[in-house]
C-alpha positions as CSV (number, residue, x, y, z in Angstrom):
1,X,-105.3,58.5,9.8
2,X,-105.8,60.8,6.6
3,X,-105.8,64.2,6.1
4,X,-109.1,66.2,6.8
5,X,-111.3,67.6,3.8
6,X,-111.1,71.3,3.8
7,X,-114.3,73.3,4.5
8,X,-114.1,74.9,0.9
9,X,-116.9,77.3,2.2
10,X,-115.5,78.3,5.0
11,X,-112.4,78.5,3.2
12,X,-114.0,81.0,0.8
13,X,-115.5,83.0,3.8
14,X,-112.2,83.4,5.4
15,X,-110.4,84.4,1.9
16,X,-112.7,87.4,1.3
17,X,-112.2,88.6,4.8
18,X,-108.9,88.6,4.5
19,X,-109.1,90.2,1.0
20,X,-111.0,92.7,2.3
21,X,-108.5,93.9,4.8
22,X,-105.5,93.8,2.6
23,X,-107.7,96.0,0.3
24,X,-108.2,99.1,3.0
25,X,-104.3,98.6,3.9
26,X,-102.5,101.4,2.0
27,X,-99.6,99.6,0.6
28,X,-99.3,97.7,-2.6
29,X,-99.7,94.0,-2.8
30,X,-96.2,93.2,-3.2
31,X,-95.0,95.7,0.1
32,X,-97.6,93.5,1.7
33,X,-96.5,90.7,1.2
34,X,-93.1,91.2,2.1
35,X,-94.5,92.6,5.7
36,X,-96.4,89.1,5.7
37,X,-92.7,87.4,5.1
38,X,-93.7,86.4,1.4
39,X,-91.7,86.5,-1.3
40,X,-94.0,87.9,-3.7
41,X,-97.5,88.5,-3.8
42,X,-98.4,85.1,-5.5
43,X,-99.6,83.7,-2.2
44,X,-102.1,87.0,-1.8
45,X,-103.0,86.1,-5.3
46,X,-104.2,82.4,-4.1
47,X,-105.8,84.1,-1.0
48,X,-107.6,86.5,-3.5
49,X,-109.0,83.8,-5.4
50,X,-110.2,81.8,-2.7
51,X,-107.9,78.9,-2.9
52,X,-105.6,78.7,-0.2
53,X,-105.7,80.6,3.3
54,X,-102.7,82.0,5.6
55,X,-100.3,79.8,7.7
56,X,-100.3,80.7,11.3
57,X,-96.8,82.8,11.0
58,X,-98.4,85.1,8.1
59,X,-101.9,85.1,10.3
60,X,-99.9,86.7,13.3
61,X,-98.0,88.7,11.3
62,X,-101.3,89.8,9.3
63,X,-103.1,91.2,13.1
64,X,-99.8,93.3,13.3
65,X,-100.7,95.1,10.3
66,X,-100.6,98.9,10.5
67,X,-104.0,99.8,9.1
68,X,-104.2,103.6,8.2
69,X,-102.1,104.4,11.5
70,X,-105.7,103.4,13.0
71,X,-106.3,99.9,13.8
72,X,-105.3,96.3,13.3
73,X,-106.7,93.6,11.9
74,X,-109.0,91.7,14.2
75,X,-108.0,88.1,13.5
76,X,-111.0,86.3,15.3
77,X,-113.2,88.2,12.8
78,X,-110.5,86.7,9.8
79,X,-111.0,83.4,11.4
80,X,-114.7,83.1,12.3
81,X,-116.1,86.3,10.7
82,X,-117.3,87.4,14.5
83,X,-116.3,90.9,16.1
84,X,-115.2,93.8,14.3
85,X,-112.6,93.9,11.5
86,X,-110.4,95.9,13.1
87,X,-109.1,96.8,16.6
88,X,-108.1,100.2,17.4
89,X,-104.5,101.2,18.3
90,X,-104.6,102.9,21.6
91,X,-105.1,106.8,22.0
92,X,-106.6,106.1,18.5
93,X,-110.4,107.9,17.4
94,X,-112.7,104.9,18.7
95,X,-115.1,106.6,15.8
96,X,-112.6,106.6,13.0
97,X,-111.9,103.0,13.6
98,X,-115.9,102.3,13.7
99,X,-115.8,104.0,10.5
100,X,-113.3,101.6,9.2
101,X,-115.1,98.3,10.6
102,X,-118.1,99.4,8.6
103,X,-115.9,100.4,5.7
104,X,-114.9,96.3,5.8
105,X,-118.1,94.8,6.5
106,X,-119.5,96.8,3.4
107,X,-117.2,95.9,1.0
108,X,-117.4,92.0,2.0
109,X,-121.5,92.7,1.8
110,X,-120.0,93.9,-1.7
111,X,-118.4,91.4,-2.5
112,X,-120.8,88.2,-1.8
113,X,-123.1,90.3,-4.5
């Protein structure tokens, strides 16, 4: 039995959400991709552009992501682009990470354009 054909759309989808959350982490690509377990940031780079997505160790490493001591990434909404972007760390401002959630869904809206 082959191989199944990719969903390149859904492939895209899921590429910009990710880029989208590594984009309101405040690190630099390369200290984020060493906290995914990457080498270097070429693999972001492929993400970025659409072309490959995560493997399942760099997905769960990816939801443990310290986002602005607030949140972390919501990986059902990487996945399926359902929920919020982020989920809030506990004893964390439920409106600051709101804030955040609607800082992500504006800047994919942003980048579809």
């Amino acid at each position: 039995m082959g191989r199944r054909k990719r969903n390149q759309k859904l492939l895209r989808e899921q590429c910009s959400r990710v880029t989208v959350l590594l984009s309101l982490i405040d690190q630099s690509e390369a200290a984020i991709s060493r906290e995914l377990g990457h080498a270097n940031a070429s693999t972001l780079s492929r993400v970025r552009e659409g072309t490959t997505f995560l493997d399942s160790e760099t997905l769960a490493r990816l939801g443990g992501l310290d986002v602005r001591g607030l949140a972390v990434p919501n990986l059902h909404w990487v996945l399926t682009g359902t929920g919020a972007p982020f989920l809030g760390k506990p004893g964390r401002k439920l409106a600051l990470v709101a804030a955040l959630c609607e800082l992500a869904s504006h800047e994919l809206a942003t980048a579809k354009s």
